[in-house]
N, C-alpha and C positions, 0 to 999 in steps of 0.2 A: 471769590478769592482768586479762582483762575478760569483764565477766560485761551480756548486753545481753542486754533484756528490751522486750517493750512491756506489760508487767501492770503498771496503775498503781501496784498494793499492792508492788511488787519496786519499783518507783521510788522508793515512800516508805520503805522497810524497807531497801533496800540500804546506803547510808550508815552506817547503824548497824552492819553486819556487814564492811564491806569494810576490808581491811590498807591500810595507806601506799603500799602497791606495787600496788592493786588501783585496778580504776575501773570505776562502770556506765557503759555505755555507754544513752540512752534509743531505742528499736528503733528509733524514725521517722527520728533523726537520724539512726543507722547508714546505713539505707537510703538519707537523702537524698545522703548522705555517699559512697557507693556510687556511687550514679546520677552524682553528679560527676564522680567520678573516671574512670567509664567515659565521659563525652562527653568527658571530657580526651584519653583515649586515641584515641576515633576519630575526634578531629579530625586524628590522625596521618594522613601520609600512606599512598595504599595498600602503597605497596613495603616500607612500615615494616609494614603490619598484617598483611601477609603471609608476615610471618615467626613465629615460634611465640612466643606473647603473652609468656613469662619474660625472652626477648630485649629487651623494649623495658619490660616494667609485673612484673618480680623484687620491684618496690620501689616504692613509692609516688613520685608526683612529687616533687621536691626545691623546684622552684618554686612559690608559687602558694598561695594558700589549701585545705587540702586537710583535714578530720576525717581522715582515714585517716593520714596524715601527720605529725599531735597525736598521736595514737594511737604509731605507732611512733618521737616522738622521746620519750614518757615513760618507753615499757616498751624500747623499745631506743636508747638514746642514741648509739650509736656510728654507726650505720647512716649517716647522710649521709660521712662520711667512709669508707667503704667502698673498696678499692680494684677496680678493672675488672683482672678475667685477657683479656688477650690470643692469645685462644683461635688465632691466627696464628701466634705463638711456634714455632718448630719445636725448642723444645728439650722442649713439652710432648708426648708420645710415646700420641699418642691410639691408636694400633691397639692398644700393649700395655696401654693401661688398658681401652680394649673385652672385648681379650681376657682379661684377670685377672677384672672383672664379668660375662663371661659363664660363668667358672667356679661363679661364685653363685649365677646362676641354672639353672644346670645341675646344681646338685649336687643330691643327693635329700632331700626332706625328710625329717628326723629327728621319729621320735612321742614323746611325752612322754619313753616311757619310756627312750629310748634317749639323751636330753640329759644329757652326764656332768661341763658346767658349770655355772655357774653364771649363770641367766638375765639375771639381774639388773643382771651389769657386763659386758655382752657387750662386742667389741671393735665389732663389726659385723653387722648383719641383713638379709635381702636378702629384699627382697617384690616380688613382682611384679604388676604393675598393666596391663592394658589402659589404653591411650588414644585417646579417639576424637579422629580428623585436625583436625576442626571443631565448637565446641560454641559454639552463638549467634553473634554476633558473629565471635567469636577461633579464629582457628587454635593447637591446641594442640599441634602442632609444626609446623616450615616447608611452606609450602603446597605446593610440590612436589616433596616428601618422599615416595619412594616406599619400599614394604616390600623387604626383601631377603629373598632363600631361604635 
């Protein structure tokens, strides 16, 4: 949906190739577009930044002049309207959704040859990813979030 560049020849050329639903972005303004959005965020307070960054910056600010923001009301129109889950809720049953996700990642991987769907319209896929606690700035989950055994 966006295709960002700083080669000036991709700046003059893209218009001619890009769909209705497409947009260049041009790289500088990305970036300055970025750098905004990030002093927007640390001017949060600490207790707010100390929690894992999805928590508070899921989504672009709603207020405020923001490129990031243009960005997500053209390719995703709905998003300001987005409802909050109330992750308090005690009707949400967080141990057995731990538990069901940690069957995924516990199961064994399947090799090619052993895949007897079809990849294409899976229901669900389950990757697993390392995350480091702190990366620049941002805690990328709550700061004192410890591992468990």
């Amino acid at each position: 949906m966006v295709f960002v560049s700083s080669d000036k020849l991709h700046r003059k050329c893209a218009p001619l190739f890009l769909r209705s639903n497409q947009q260049f972005i041009w790289g500088p303004e990305l970036k300055e577009g970025l750098d905004k959005i990030n002093k927007h965020y640390l001017s949060l307070p600490d207790n707010e930044k100390e929690k894992e960054v999805m928590s508070f910056a899921g989504y672009p600010p709603k207020d405020g002049d923001f490129l990031i923001s243009e960005i997500w009301d053209r390719h995703f129109p709905n998003w300001r309207e987005r409802k909050e889950v109330d992750l308090s809720d005690k009707k949400i049953k967080h141990k057995e959704l731990v538990a069901h996700l940690k069957k995924f990642a516990e199961a064994p991987t399947l090799s090619p040859e052993e895949v007897d769907f079809d990849m294409s319209s899976t229901d669900s896929i389950s990757m697993k990813r390392m995350v480091r606690k702190k990366k620049g700035s941002w805690f990328q989950v709550p700061k004192g979030l410890e591992p468990k055994e």
